[in-house]
C-alpha positions as CSV (number, residue, x, y, z in Angstrom):
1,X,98.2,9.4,-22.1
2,X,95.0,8.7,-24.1
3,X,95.0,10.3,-27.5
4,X,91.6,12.3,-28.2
5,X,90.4,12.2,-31.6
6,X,88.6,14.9,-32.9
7,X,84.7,14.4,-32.8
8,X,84.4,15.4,-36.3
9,X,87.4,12.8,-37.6
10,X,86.0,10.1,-35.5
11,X,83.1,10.4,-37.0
12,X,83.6,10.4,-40.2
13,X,86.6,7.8,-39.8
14,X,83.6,5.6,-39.1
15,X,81.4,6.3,-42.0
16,X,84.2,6.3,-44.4
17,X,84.2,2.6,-42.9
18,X,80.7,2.3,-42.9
19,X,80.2,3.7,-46.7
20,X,83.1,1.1,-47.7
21,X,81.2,-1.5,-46.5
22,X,78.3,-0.7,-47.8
23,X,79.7,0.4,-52.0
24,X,82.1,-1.7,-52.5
25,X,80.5,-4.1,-53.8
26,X,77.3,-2.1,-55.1
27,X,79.8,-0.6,-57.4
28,X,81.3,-3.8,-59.0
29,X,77.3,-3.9,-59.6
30,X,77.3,-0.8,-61.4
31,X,80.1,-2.2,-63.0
32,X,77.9,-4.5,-64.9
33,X,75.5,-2.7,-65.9
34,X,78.0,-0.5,-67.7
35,X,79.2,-3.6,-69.4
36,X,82.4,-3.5,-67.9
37,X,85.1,-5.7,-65.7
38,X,84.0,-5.8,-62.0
39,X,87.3,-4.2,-60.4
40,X,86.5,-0.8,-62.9
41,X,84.1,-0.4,-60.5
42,X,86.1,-0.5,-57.9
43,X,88.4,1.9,-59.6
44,X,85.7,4.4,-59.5
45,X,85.7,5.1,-55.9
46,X,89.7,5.2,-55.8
47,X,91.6,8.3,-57.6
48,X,87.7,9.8,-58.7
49,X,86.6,9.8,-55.1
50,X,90.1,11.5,-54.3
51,X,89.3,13.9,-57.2
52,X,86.5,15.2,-56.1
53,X,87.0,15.1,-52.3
54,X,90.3,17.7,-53.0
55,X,88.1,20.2,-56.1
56,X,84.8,20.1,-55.0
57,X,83.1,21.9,-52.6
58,X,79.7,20.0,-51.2
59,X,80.7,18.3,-47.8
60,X,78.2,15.2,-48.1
61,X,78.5,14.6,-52.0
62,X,79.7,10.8,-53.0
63,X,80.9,10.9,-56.6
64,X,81.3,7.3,-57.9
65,X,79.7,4.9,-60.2
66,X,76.1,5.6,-60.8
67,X,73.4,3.8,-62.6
68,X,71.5,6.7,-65.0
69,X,75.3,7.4,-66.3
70,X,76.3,3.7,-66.8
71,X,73.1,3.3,-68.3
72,X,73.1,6.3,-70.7
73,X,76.8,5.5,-72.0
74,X,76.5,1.3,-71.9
75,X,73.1,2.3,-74.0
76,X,74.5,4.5,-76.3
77,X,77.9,2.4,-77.2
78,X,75.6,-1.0,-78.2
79,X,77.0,-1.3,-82.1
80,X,80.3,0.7,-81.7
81,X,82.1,-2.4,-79.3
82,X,81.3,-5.7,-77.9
83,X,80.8,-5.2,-74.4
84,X,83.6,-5.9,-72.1
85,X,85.6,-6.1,-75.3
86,X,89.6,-4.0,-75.0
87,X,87.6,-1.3,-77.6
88,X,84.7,-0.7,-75.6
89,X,86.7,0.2,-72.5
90,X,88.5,2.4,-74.7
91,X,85.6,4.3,-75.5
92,X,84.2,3.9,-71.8
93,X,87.6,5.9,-70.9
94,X,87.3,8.7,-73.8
95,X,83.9,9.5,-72.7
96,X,84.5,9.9,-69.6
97,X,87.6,12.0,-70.6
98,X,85.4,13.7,-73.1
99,X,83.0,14.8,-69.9
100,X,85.8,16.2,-67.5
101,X,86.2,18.3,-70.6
102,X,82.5,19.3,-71.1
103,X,81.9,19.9,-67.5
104,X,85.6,22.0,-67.4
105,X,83.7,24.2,-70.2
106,X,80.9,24.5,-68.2
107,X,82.5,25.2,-64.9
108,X,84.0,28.2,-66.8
109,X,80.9,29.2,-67.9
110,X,79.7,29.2,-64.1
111,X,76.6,26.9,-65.2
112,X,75.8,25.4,-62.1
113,X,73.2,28.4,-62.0
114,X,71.0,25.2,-63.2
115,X,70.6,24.0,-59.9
116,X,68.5,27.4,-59.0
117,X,66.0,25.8,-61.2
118,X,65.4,23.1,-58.7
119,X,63.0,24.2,-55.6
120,X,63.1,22.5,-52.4
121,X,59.8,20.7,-53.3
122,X,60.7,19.0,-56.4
123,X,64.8,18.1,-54.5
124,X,62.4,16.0,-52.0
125,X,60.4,14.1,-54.6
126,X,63.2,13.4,-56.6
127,X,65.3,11.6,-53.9
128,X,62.1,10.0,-52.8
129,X,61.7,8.8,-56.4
130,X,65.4,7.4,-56.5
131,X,64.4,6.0,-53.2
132,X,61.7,4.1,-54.5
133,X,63.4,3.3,-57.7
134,X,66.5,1.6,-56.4
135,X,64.2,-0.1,-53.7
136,X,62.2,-1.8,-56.0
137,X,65.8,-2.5,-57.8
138,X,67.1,-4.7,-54.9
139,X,63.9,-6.3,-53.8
140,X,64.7,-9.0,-56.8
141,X,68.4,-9.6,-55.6
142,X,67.2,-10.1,-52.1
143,X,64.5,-13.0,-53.2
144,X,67.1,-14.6,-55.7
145,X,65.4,-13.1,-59.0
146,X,66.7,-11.4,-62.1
147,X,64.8,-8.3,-63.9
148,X,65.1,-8.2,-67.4
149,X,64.5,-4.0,-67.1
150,X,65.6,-1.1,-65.3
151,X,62.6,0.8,-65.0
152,X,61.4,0.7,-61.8
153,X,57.2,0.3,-63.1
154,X,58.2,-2.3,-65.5
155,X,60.1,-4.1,-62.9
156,X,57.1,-4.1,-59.8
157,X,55.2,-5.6,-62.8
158,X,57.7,-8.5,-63.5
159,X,57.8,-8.7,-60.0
160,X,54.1,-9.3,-59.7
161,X,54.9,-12.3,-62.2
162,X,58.2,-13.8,-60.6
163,X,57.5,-13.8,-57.1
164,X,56.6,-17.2,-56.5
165,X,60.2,-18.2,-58.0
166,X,62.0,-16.5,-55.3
167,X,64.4,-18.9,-53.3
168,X,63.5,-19.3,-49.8
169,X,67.2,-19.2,-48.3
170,X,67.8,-16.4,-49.6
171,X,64.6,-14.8,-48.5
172,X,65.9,-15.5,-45.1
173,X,69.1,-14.1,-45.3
174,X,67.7,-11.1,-46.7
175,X,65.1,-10.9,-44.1
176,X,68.1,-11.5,-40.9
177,X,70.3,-8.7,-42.8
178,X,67.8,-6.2,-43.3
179,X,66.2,-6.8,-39.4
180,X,69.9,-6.1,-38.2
181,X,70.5,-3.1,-40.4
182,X,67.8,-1.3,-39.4
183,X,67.9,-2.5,-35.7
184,X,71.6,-1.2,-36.3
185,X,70.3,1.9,-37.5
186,X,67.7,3.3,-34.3
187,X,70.3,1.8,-31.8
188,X,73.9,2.1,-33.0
189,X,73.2,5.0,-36.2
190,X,77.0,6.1,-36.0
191,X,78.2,2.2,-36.2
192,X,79.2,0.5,-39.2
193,X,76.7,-2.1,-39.2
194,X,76.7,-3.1,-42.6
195,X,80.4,-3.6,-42.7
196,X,79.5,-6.4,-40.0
197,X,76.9,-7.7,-41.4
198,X,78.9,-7.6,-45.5
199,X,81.5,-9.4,-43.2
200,X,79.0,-11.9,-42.0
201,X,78.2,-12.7,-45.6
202,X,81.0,-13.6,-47.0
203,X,82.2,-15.8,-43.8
204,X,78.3,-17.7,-44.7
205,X,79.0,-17.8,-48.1
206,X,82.8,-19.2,-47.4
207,X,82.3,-21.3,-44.8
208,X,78.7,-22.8,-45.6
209,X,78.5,-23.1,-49.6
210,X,75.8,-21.6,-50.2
211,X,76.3,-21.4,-53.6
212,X,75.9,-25.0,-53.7
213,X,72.4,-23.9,-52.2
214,X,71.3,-21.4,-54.5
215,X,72.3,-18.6,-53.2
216,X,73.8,-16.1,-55.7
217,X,77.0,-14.7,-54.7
218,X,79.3,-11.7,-56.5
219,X,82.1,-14.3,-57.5
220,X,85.6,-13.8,-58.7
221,X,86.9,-10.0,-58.7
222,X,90.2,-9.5,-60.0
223,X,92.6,-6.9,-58.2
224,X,95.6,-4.5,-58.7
225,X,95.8,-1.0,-58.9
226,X,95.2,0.7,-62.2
227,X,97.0,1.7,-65.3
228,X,97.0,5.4,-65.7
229,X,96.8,5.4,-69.6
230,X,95.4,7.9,-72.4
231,X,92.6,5.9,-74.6
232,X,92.9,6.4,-78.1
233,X,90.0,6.8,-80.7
234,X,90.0,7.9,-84.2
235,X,88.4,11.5,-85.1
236,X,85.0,10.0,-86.5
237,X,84.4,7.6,-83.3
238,X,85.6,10.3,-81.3
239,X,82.8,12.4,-82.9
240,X,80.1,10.0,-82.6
241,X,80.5,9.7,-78.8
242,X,80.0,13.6,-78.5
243,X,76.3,13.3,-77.8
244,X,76.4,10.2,-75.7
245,X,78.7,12.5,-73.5
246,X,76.7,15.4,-73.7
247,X,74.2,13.2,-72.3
248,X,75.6,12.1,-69.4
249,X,77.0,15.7,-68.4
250,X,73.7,17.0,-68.3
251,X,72.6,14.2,-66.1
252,X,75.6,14.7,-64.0
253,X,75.3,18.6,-63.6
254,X,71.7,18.4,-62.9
255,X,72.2,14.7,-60.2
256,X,74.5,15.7,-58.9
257,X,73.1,19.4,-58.1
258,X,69.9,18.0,-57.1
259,X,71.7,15.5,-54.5
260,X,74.2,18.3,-53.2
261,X,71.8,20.9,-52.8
262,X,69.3,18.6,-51.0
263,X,71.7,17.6,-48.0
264,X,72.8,21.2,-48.1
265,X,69.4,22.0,-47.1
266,X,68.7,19.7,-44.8
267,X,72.2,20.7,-43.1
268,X,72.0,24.2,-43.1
269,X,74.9,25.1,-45.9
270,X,75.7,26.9,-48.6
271,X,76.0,25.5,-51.5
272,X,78.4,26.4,-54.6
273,X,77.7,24.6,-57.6
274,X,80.1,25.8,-59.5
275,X,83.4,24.5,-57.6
276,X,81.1,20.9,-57.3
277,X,81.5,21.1,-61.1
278,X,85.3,21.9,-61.2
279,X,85.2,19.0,-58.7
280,X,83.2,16.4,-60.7
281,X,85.4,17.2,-64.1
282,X,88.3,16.4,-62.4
283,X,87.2,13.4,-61.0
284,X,85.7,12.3,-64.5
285,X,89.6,13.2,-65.5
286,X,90.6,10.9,-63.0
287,X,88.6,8.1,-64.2
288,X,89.4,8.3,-68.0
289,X,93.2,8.1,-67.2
290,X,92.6,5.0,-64.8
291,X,90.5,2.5,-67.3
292,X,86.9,3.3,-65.6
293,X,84.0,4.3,-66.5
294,X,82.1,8.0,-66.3
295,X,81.2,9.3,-62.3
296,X,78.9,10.9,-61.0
297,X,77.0,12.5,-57.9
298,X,74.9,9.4,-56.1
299,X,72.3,9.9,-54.4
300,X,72.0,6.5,-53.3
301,X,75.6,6.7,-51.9
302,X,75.6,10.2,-50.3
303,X,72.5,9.2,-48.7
304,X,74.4,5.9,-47.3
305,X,77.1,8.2,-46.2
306,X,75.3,11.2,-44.3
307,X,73.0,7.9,-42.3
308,X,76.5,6.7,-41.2
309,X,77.2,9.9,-40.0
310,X,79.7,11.5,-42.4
311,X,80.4,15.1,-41.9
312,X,83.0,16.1,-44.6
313,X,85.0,14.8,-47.5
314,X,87.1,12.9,-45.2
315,X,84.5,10.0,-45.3
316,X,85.0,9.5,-48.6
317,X,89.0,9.7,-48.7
318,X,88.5,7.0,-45.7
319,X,86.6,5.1,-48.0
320,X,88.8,5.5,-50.8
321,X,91.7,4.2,-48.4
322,X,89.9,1.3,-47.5
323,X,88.9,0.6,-51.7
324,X,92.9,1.0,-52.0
325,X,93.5,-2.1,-49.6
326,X,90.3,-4.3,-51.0
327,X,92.5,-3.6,-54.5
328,X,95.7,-5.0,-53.3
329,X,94.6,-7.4,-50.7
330,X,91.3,-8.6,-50.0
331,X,89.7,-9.1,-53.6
332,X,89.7,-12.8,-52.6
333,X,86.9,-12.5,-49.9
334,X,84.6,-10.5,-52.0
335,X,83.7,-13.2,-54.2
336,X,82.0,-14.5,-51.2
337,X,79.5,-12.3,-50.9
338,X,76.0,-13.1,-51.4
339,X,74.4,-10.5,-53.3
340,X,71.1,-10.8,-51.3
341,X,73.1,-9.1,-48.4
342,X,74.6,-6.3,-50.5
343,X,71.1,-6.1,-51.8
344,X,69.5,-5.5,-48.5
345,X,71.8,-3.0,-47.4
346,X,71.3,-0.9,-50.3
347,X,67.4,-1.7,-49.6
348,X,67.6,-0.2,-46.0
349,X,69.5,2.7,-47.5
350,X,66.9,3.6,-50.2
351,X,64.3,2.9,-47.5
352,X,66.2,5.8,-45.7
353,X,65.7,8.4,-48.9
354,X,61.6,8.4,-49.2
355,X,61.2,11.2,-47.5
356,X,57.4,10.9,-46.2
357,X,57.8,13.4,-43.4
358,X,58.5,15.7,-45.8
359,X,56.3,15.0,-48.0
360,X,53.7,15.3,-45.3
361,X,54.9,19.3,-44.0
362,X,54.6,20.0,-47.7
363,X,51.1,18.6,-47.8
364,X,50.2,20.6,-44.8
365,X,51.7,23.8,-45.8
366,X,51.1,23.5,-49.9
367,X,48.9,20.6,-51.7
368,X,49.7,22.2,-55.0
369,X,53.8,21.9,-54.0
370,X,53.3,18.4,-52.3
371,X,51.0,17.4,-56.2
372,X,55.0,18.6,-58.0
373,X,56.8,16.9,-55.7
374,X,54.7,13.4,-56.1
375,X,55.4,13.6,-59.8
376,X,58.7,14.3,-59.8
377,X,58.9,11.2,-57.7
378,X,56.8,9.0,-60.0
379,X,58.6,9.9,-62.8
380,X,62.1,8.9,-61.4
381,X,60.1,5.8,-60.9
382,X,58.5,5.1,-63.7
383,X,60.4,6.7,-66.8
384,X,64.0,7.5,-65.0
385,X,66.4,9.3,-63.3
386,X,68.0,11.5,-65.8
387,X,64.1,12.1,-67.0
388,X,62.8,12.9,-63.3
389,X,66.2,15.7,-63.4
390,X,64.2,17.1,-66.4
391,X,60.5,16.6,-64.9
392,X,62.1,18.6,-61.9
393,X,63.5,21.6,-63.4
394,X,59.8,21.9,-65.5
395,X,58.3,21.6,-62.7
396,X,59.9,24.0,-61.0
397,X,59.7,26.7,-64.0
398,X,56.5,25.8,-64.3
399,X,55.3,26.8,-60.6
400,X,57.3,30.3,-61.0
401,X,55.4,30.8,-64.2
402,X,52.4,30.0,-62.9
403,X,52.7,32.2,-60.4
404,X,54.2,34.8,-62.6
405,X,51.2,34.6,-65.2
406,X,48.5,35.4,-62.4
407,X,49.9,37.5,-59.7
408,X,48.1,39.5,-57.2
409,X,47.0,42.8,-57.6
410,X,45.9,45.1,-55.2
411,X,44.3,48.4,-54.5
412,X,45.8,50.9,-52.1
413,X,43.5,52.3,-49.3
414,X,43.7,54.2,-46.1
415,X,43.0,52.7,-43.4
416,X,39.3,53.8,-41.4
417,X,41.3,54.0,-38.0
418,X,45.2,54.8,-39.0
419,X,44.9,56.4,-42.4
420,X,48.1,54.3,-43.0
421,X,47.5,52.4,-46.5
422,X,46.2,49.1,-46.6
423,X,46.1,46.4,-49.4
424,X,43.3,44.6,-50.7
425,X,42.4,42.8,-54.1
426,X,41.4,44.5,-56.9
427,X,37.6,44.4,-57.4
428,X,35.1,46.3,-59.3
429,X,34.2,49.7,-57.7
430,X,37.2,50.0,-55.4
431,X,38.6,53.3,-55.1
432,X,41.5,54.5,-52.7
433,X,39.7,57.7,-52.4
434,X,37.1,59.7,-54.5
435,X,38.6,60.3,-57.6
436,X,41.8,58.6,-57.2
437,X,42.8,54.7,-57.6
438,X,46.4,53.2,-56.6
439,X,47.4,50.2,-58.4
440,X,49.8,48.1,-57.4
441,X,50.9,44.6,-60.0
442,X,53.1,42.2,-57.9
443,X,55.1,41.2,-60.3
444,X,56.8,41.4,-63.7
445,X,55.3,42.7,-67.2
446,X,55.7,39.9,-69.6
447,X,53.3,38.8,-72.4
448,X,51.9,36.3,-70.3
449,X,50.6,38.6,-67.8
450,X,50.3,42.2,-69.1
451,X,46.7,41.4,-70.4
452,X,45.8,41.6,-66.7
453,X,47.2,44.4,-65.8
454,X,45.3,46.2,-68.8
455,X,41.9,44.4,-67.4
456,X,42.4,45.2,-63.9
457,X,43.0,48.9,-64.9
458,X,39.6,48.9,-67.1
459,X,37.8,47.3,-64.4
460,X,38.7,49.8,-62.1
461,X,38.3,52.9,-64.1
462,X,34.8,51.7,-65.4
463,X,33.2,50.4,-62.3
464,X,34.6,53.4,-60.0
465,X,31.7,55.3,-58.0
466,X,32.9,58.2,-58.6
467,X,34.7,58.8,-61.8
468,X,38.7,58.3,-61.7
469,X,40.6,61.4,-62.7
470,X,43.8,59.9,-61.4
471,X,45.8,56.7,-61.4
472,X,49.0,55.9,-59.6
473,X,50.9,52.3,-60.4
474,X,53.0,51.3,-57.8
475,X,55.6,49.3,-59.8
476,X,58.2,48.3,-56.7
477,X,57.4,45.2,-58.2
478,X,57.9,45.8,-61.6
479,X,61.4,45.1,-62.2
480,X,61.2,44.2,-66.0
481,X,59.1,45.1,-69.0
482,X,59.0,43.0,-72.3
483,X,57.8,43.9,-76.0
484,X,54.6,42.8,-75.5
485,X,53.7,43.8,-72.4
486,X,55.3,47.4,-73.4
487,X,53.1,47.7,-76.2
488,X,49.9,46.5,-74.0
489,X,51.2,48.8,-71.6
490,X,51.5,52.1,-74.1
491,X,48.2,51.2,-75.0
492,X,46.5,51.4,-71.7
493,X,47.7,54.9,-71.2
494,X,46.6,56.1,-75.0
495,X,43.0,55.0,-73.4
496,X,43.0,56.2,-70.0
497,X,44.3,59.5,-71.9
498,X,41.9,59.6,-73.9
499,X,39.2,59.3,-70.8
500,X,40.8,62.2,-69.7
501,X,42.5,59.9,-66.2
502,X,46.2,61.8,-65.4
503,X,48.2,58.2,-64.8
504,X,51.5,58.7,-62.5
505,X,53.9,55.8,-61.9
506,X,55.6,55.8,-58.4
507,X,58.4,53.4,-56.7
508,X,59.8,53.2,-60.3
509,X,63.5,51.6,-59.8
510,X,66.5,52.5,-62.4
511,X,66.3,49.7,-64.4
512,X,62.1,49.7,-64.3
513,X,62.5,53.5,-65.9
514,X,65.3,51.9,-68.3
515,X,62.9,49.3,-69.7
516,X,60.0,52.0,-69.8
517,X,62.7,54.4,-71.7
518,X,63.9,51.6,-74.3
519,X,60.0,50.8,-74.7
520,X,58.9,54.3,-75.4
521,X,56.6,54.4,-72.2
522,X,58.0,57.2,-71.4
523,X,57.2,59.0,-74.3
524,X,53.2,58.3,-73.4
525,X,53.3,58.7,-70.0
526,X,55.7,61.5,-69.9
527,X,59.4,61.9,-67.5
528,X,57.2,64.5,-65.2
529,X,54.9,61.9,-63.7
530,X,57.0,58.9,-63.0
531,X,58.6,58.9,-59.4
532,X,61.2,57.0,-57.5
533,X,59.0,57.0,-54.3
534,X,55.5,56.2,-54.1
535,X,54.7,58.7,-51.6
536,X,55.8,61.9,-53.8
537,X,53.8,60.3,-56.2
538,X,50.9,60.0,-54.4
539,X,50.8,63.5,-53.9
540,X,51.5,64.6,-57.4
541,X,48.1,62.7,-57.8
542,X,46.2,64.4,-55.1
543,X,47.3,67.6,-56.7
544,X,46.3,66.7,-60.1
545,X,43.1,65.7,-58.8
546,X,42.3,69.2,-56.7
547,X,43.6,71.0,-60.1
548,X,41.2,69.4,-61.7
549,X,37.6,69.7,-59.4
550,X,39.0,73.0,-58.9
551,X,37.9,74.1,-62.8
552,X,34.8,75.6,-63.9
């Protein structure tokens, strides 16, 4: 009888494969840039991938080596310790040990509200901007050049200047790889085509020499499983690596939110931000004890893993199976490698990330959206990762602000062939009905905004046809009240008084009336003419109003 494997575990059997294939050796990379032995990298995707895979929540999430972190710390650690050096790994490990205990704080202070900060817009420029960025990154591997920077404008501009240097044979193989990966990816998406074409490479590289031609390959990577050890630092170098740690968990809260939250979206999930944070401190625990560096959400590598098709965690336990064997048997092979290959299936990947379509049903539906999302992308591209997270989150606050600082407001009025109530901008001379104006402020009083709602109101009582003897605010929008605007607010109704206008607040909610109680509103206005339904106070208005014709 033929054994049937689950859809789902095929699947992501395959991509755990494919993702193998494709980060193995882009994390020895990453390796380097955090000044440290090639096989830490390797490390990284072993007990951290485990980690995360059994603590954290997000189904497509990769946490492994990343670049912005390696940077940050590698960065931040020049003058403590020679790089590479028995002390600098040592204080590689404690910061890394040092985060799983920041972001354990911050899990129990349920931070990963920060994500809410990012809006769908500024989630597709980013991961564009990575896109873009690590593109730009690989295009030297793949024509035999070395950058001197890892900003991505920089490097297009010592690209502009190295480009005749690039060695032709590895131009070609980089050309052949990246023809098959994407000719892999429209025919065979679910296939683990760069694990062929990685194993292609190193049987070149093996059997032909081509270092002997120029062609840049990874070289010797030394294997074994790790030492699960406690690094030791005194008190004051423990001290000065706090805010190289606090650093990197910022840039790991807000990543690896951003990247989670993105593929959550495009998938349809949930998203809980909080356990992803439990998740990632326990695999930045994980790393610490085994002689590796800090971890991180990738985009780059979740990306790689949801275009091979992975559907859960199981992908990356696959892939951390298949690290496990590399480890204690095939380390020889690796060395093989050319790096122009690795460098073009990392290429196709980042390809993969610029979202354009996106980018394109935010230009149709928003330009002012699709503007944020474009600089959130150059930013990532031209400054960096960890300051296009930042960019982002601004980005976003700054859009709700914007909108926050102007809202619409609108004037109530029955409609000619219903009589039902209609909305329609506030303009001068618009009445509801003779005599009576209903107000309506979408949004919340804050300083920014309450000098509006005063003008709106002057406007309207001044320019009115007939002369207004009674206002009614509709404040089912009003859900907060600050100082200032309370103060504006107070002041407003010491005028209209004064004008002799009865003012009536309707559709006030409990904590509205709290606000207007703590502010003293309700001292000026009066208990007696604020309402929890618009309607009643609607017709408290209409009463005032015939009260008031009605005298001699």
């Amino acid at each position: 009888m033929r054994l049937k494997w689950p859809d789902g575990l095929r699947r992501d059997m395959l991509a755990g494969f494919s993702l193998a294939s494709m980060n193995i050796a882009q994390v020895m990379g990453y390796a380097r840039i955090a000044g440290m032995p090639a096989v830490s990298g390797l490390y990284t995707v072993l007990l951290p991938l485990v980690a995360f895979a059994l603590f954290g929540a997000s189904r497509h999430l990769v946490v492994a080596a990343d670049s912005a972190t390696a940077a940050i710390f590698s960065s931040g650690l020049v003058g403590l310790a020679p790089a590479g050096s028995a002390s600098y790994m040592a204080l590689v490990s404690a910061i890394a040990l040092l985060n799983a205990c920041f972001l354990l704080v911050a899990r129990l202070c349920r931070l990963g509200f920060l994500a809410d900060f990012l809006s769908r817009t500024v989630l597709v420029g980013f991961l564009t901007g990575v896109g873009v960025q690590v593109g730009i990154g690989m295009v030297f591997d793949m024509l035999g050049l070395v950058s001197t920077s890892r900003n991505g404008a920089v490097q297009l501009l010592e690209l502009s200047h190295l480009w005749p240097r690039a060695h032709g044979l590895t131009i070609a193989l980089s050309v052949a790889a990246c023809a098959v990966l994407l000719a892999g990816q429209w025919l065979l998406p679910r296939w683990p085509v760069a694990l062929l074409v990685a194993g292609v490479g190193m049987a070149l590289g093996w059997g032909c020499g081509l270092p002997a031609h120029g062609v840049a390959v990874l070289g010797p990577v030394h294997g074994g499983l790790p030492s699960l050890r406690v690094p030791l630092v005194d008190w004051n170098t423990l001290l000065a690596l706090l805010p190289i740690s606090a650093s990197c968990v910022f840039v790991i809260i807000a990543q690896s939110a951003a990247t989670s939250r993105a593929y959550a979206y495009r998938f349809g999930e949930t998203v809980d931000e909080n356990r992803d944070i439990l998740g990632l401190s326990a695999a930045n625990a994980a790393a610490g004890l085994t002689g590796t560096f800090t971890v991180n959400g990738s985009p780059t590598q979740t990306a790689m893993a949801v275009r091979a098709g992975a559907t859960s965690q199981r992908a990356q336990l696959v892939f951390a199976g298949i690290t496990l064997c590399v480890l204690l048997f095939l380390t020889g092979p690796l060395q093989y490698l050319p790096r122009c290959i690795l460098a073009s299936v990392v290429f196709c990947v980042a390809v993969g990330m610029v979202d354009v379509a996106g980018l394109v049903r935010i230009r149709r539906e928003s330009p002012g959206e699709c503007a944020l999302a474009l600089v959130t992308a150059a930013t990532v591209v031209s400054v960096g990762v960890e300051q296009g997270i930042f960019i982002a989150i601004a980005l976003s606050l700054f859009r709700h602000v914007h909108h926050s600082y102007k809202p619409h407001t609108l004037v109530l009025r029955p409609d000619a062939a219903t009589g039902a109530m209609e909305a329609e901008p506030v303009a001068a001379g618009v009445q509801t009905e003779p005599g009576l104006v209903i107000y309506r402020f979408c949004a919340d009083l804050f300083y920014a905004n309450c000098t509006l709602f005063a003008d709106d109101i002057a406007l309207l009582v001044s320019t009115a046809r007939q002369p207004v003897r009674c206002l009614v605010v509709d404040c089912s929008a009003i859900t907060d009240i600050d100082y200032s605007a309370a103060a504006v607010v107070r002041d407003v109704l010491v005028r209209l008084q004064a004008r002799q206008v009865h003012v009536f607040f309707g559709r006030v909610a409990p904590y509205a009336l709290a606000d207007m109680e703590r502010h003293r509103i309700t001292l000026v206005l009066g208990h007696e003419n604020i309402y929890p339904q618009l309607h009643v106070a609607i017709a408290a208005a209409r009463a005032a109003y015939a009260q008031a014709v009605s005298r001699p």
